[in-house]
N, C-alpha and C positions, 0 to 999 in steps of 0.2 A: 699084805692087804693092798688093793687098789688104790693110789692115793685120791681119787675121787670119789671113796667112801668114807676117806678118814675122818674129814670134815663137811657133817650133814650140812647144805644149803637151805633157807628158806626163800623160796622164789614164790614172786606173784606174778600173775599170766594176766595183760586186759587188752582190749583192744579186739577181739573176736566177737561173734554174736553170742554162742552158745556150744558148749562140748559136753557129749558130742552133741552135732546137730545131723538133727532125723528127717527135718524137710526141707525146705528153702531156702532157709537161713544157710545152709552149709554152702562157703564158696571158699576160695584161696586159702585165706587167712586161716579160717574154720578148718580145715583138713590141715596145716601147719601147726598149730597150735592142739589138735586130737593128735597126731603121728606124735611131734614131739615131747608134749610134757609126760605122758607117760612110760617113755624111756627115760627120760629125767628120772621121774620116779623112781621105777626099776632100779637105777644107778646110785639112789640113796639120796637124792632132795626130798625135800617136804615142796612139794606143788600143791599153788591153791588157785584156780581158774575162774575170776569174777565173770558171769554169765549175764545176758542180758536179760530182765524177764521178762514175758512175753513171749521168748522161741523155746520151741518142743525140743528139750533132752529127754524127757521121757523119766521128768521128777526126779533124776536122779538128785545125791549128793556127794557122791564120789564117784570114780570113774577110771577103771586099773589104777587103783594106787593115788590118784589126784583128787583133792578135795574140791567142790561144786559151790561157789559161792552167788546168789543171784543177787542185781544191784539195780535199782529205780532207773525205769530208766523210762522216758517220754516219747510214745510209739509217732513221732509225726514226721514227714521229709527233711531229714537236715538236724532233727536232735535226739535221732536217737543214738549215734555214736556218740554224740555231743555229750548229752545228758549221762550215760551209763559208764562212759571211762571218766568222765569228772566224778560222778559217788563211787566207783572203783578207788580211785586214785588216794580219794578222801580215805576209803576204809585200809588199801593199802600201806598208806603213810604213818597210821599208828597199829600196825598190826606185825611190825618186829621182823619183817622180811631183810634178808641181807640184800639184795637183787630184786626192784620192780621193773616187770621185760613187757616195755608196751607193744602190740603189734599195729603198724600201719601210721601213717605220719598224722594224720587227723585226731586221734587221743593225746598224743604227743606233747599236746597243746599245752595240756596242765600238765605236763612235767615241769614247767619253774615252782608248780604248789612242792612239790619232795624235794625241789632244789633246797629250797626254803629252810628243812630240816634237815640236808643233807644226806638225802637217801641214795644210795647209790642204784643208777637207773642203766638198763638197757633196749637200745630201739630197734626193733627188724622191721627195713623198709621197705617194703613190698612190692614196691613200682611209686611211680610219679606221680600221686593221685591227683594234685592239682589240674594236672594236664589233662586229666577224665572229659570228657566231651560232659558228662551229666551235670559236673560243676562247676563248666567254664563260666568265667564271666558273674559269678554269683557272692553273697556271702559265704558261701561252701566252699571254693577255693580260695577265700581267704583265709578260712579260718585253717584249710588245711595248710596253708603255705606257711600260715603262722606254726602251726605243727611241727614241721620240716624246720623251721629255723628254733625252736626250742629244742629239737632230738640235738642239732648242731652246737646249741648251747651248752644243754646240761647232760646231755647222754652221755654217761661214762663209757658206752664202746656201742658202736655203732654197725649194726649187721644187713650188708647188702646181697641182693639174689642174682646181683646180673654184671659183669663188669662195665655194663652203660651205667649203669647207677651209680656205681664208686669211680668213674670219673666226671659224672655230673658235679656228683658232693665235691669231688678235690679243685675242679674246675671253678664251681662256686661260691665256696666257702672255705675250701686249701683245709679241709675239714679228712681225715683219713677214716676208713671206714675198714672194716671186716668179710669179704668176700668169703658165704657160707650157703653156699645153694639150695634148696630145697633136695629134699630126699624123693625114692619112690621105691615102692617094697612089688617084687614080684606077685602078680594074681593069678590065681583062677580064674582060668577057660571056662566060659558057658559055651552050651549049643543052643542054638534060638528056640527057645518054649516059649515065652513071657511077649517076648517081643515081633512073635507072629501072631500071636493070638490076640496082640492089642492092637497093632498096627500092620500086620498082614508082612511082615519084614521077616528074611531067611538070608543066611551065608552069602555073604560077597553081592547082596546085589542094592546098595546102599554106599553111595558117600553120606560120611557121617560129621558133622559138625557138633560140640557139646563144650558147654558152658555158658556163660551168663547173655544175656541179650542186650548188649550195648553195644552203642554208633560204634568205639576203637575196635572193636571185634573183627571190624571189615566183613560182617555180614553181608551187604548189600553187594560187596564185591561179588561175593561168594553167588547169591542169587542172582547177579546177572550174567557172571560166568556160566552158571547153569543152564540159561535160559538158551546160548547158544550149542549147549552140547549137543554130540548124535551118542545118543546110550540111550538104553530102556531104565537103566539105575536107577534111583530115587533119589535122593536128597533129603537127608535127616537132620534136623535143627532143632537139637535136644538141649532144652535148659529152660531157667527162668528168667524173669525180669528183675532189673536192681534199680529202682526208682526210676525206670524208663517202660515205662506201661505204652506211652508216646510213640519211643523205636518201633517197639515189638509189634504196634499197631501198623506203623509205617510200612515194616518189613513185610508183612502180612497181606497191604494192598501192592506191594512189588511184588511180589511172589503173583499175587492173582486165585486164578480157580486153577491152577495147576494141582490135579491130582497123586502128581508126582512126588511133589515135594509134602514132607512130614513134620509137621510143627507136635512135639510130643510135652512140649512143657517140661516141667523139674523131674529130672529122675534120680532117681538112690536104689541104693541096692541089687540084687538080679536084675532087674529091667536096666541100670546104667551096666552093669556087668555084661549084660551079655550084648549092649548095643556097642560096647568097644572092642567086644572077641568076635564081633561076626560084619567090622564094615568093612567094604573093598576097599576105601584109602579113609583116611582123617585128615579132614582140612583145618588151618586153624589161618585166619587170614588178617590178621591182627597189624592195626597200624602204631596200636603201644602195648607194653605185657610190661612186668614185673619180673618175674621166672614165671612161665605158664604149666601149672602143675596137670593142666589137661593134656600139655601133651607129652610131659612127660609119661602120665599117665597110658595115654593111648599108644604108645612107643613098648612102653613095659607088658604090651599087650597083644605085641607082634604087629603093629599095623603099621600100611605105609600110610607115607605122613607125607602131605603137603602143605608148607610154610611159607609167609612171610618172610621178607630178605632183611627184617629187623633186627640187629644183634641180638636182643634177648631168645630170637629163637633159632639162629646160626650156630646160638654158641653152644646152645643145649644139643642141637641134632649133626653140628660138623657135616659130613658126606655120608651120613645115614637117610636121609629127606628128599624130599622133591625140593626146590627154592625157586618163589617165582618175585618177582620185583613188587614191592610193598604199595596195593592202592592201582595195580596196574593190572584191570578187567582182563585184558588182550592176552597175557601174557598168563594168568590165571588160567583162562581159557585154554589158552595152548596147552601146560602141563597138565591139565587135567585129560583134555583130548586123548593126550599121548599115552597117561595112563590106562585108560577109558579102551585103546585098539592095543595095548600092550600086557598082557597078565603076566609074561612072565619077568617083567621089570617090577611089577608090584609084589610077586613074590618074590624076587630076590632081595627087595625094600624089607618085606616082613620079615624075612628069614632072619636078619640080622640083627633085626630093630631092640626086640627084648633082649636079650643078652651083654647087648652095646650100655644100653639106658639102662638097665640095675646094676651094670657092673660100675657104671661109672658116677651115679649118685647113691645113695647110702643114707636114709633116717639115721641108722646108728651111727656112722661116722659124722652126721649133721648132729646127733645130740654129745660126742665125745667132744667137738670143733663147741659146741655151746657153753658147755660148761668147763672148757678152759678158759671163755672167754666172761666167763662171770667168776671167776677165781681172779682175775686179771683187772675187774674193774672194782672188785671189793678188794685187791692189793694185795 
């Protein structure tokens, strides 16, 4: 027998919005925590995933194998992760779990509450959140930074996505941490149906940007780089907003009445599917990430990809990538130029891109790498 069936685990999942999540609520954390707990499951844990209520799963109460708990949670800026991992946490602590696994350093917060009784906890930290442009300077980045020094306290094993992060932690705190990357599962190729017929877009003729619309994204970079290109391409800025209503408004008067450029809002499903099988490159122009699961994503989907010279995204793409220097318009420009008079440098990016990125991250070996590490923090 496996010995990671011999002894069933009971794990509690918090710190996400909602799994699965079907609209908006779905970002980073959200597709982390759907991909991985149920292969847990699968493997023989008992997963139980406190949701937030308020975001559309679509009623459920299980979900492959994982139980669907909703927990109070206060829809206003600033508590609703507050509010929902604090009654998680609470229901958590008497509810017999071996293993409570928060995601993101902001829930974090109330882990001295299962210090208390001694619950053995684990933290995946997802990136820096303090350093988020959204909650500079606020009670939000205190209360996350408080976060981050409670995971440092009482987290019995600590799981990082980027090796910037696990030497942040050792530099900061001489605190050792778990280096366990995100996953990403090969997809299905779409051909453009959805995505001509809502936004008039066809094969290769679209740089694509997607995910969430915040300042570190380096959006703005992206859109002034645009503004000097010579291409007929478009410019696609596919995502939602995350308590920046403000950016998204800003970005929107820099962009202008340029017809070119396509503000498409949240997508899921065939319309996100087929906007990352049919864009000529994928930008991701980020001046802070976590692991960015969009580009691994967009990588596992044959596309070439131009990045930021930030380690979190060097380390994911090695010499599979465009790399232009982080925050630096000019330099943005130029790569992009050069892809823009070059196709067949963009096919040779594509060509290699999927096969490089599934082979070298793995859901399944991210959830075999989990639960040694929750056998390891209950001893």
């Amino acid at each position: 027998m496996n010995r990671e069936r011999d002894v069933p685990l009971k794990i509690a999942m918090l710190g996400h919005k909602t799994v699965p999540a079907i609209d908006s609520s779905r970002g980073g954390i959200e597709v982390v925590v759907e991909e991985l707990a149920p292969r847990l499951a699968e493997m023989g844990c008992e997963v139980t995933c406190y949701n937030r209520t308020g975001c559309d799963n679509g009623g459920l109460s299980e979900y492959k194998g994982v139980k669907l708990k909703p927990v109070f949670t206060i829809h206003r800026k600033g508590l609703a992760a507050m509010s929902s991992s604090f009654f998680a946490t609470v229901k958590a602590t008497f509810s017999g779990y071996d293993v409570i696994h928060y995601h993101a350093e902001g829930p974090c917060f109330w882990m001295w509450f299962t210090g208390i009784f001694g619950k053995r906890c684990v933290a995946t930290i997802h990136g820096i959140d303090h350093r988020r442009q959204k909650w500079s300077g606020g009670l939000g980045s205190k209360y996350i930074k408080i976060g981050e020094k409670m995971a440092v306290k009482h987290a019995s094993e600590i799981i990082v996505l980027s090796k910037g992060v696990q030497e942040y932690f050792w530099k900061t705190y001489k605190r050792k941490t778990v280096f366990i990357p995100n996953g990403v599962s090969r997809p299905q190729i779409r051909e453009a149906k959805e995505i001509t017929e809502k936004f008039g877009l066809r094969k290769d003729d679209y740089l694509l940007y997607l995910g969430r619309l915040v300042p570190e994204k380096g959006l703005t970079y992206l859109a002034e780089a645009y503004k000097g290109l010579r291409t007929d391409k478009k410019l696609v800025i596919a995502g939602g907003s995350s308590d920046t209503d403000e950016f998204t408004q800003e970005l929107r008067k820099l962009v202008g009445n340029n017809e070119n450029v396509v503000f498409t809002g949240f997508v899921a499903g065939r319309l996100r599917e087929e906007l990352y099988s049919n864009a000529y490159v994928y930008v991701l122009p980020s001046d802070l990430e976590g692991m960015p699961l969009s580009l691994l994503e967009a990588m596992s989907y044959g596309n070439c990809c131009v990045v930021s010279d930030i380690e979190e995204c060097t380390e994911v793409v090695e010499d599979k990538a465009v790399v232009f220097r982080k925050s630096d318009v000019g330099d943005l420009r130029e790569k992009l130029q050069g892809l823009m008079d070059d196709d067949t440098a963009v096919k040779k990016y594509k060509d290699g891109a999927a096969d490089f990125i599934c082979t070298k991250y793995s859901w399944d070996e991210v959830s075999r790498k989990t639960i040694k590490l929750y056998r390891r923090a209950i001893g």
